[in-house]
N, C-alpha and C positions, 0 to 999 in steps of 0.2 A: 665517219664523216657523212656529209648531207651526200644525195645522188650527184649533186653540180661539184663536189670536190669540196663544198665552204664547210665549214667546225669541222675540223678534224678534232679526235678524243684519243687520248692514248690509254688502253684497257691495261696493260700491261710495262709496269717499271722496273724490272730485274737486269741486273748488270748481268747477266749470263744473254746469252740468242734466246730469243725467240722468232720462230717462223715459219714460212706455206701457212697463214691463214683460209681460211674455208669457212664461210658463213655456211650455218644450216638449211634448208632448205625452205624454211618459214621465217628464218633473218632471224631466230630470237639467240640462236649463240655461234658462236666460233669456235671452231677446231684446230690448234694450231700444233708445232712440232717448239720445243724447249729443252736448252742443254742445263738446263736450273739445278738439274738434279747429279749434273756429272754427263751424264751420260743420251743420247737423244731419249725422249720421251714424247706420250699424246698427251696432250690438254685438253683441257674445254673450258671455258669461259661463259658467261652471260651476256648479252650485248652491251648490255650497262656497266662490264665491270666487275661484277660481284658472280658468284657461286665458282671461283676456278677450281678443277679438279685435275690430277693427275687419272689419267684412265690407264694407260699402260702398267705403268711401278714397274718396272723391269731395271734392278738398279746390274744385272750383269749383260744387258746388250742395248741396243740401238732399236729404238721403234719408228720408224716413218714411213712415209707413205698414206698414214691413213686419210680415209672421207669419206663422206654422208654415204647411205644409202637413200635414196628419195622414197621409196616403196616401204621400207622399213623405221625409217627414218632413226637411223643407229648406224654405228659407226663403224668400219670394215677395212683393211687393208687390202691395196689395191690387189688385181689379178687375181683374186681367192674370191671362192664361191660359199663358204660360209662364213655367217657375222661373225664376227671376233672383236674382242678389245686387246690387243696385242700378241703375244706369243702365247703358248700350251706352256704353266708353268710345271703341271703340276700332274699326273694321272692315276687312277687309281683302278683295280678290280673287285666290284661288291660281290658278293654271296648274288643267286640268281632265284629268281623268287619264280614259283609253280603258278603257272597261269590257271585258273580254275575250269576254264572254259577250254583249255586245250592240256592235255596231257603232257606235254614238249617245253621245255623253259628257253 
């Protein structure tokens, strides 16, 4: 909608919640929370409507909480000091590669 409250637009029609929108910090999208998928999830949208994306996919828990970082301008769960797009699904350990310039890996 306008600043004054006039045109409201409705971005999003899904008979499931959505909700906590958070415009970004340049107005060009919104980050909102939706139970579309079962389960809480992060979105984003475009202000126009168009580009939604699920950011989280976490179909075994609940993601909320999130919003902007202004400095990074990406997306982050609250109280946490690194960026993230939802949970840690997944972890792995590589083989460690010999630094050439140091002997010590």
């Amino acid at each position: 909608m306008d600043a004054d409250g006039n045109n409201p637009v409705n971005l999003t029609n899904h008979p499931k919640t959505d909700s906590n929108p958070i415009w970004s910090p340049l107005g060009h999208r919104i980050l909102f929370e939706s139970r579309r998928e079962g389960n809480r999830e992060v979105y984003i949208i475009d202000a126009d409507g168009g580009g939604l994306r699920n950011l989280s996919n976490n179909p075994n828990g609940n993601d909320t909480h999130a919003r902007w970082n202004p400095e990074l301008l990406a997306v982050e769960p609250q109280q946490k000091n690194l960026t993230t797009l939802g949970k840690v699904k997944r972890t792995s350990l590589l083989q460690n590669y010999p630094n050439p310039f140091n002997p010590e890996t």
